[in-house]
C-alpha positions as CSV (number, residue, x, y, z in Angstrom):
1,X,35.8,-246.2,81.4
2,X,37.5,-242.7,80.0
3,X,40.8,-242.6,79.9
4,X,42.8,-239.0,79.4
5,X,46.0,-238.1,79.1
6,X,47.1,-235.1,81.1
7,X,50.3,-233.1,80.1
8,X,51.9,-230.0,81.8
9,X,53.5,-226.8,80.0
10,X,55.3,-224.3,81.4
11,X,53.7,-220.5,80.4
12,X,56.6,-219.4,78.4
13,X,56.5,-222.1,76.1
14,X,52.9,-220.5,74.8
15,X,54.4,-218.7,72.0
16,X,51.1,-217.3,70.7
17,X,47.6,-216.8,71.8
18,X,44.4,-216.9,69.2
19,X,40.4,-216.6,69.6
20,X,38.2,-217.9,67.4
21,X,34.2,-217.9,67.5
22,X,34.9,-222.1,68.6
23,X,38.1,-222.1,70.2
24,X,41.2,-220.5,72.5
25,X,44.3,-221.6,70.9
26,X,47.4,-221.7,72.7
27,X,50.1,-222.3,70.7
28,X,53.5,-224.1,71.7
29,X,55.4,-224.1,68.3
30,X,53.9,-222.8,65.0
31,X,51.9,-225.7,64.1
32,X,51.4,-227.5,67.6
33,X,48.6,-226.1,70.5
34,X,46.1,-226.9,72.9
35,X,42.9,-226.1,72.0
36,X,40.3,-225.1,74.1
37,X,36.9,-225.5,73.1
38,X,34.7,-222.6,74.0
39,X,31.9,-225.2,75.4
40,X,33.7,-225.4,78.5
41,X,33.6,-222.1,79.4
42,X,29.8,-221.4,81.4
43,X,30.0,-217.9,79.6
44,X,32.1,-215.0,78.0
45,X,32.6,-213.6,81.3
46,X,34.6,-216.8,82.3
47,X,36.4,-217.0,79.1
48,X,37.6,-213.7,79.1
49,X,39.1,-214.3,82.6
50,X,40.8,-217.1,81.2
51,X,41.8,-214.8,78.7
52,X,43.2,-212.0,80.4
53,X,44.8,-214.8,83.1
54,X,47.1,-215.8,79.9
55,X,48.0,-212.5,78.6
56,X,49.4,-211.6,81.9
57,X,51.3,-215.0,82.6
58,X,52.7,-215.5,79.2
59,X,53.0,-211.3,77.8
60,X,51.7,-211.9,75.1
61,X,48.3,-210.5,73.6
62,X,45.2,-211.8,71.3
């Protein structure tokens, strides 16, 4: 049996937004963010939509 944990964050509390070639960080205090691996996104196409969904509910860019 899995067990998770789930957790939910308010959009402004994402102070910062960073792409790497294995991850989407999204930072909630300088040394503290969810990471999102990019295996879970079926393609760029789907990770970019995440993307851009961020930038425009936080204001903030990559």
């Amino acid at each position: 049996m899995m067990e998770y944990e789930e957790n939910v964050i308010m959009y402004e509390k994402i102070t910062e937004i960073k792409l790497s070639d294995e991850a989407v960080y999204l930072f909630t205090a300088p040394t503290i963010a969810i990471i999102l691996p990019i295996r879970i996104f079926s393609d760029t196409k789907e990770k970019k939509e995440l993307t851009d969904f961020l930038e425009n509910k936080t204001n903030l860019t990559l």
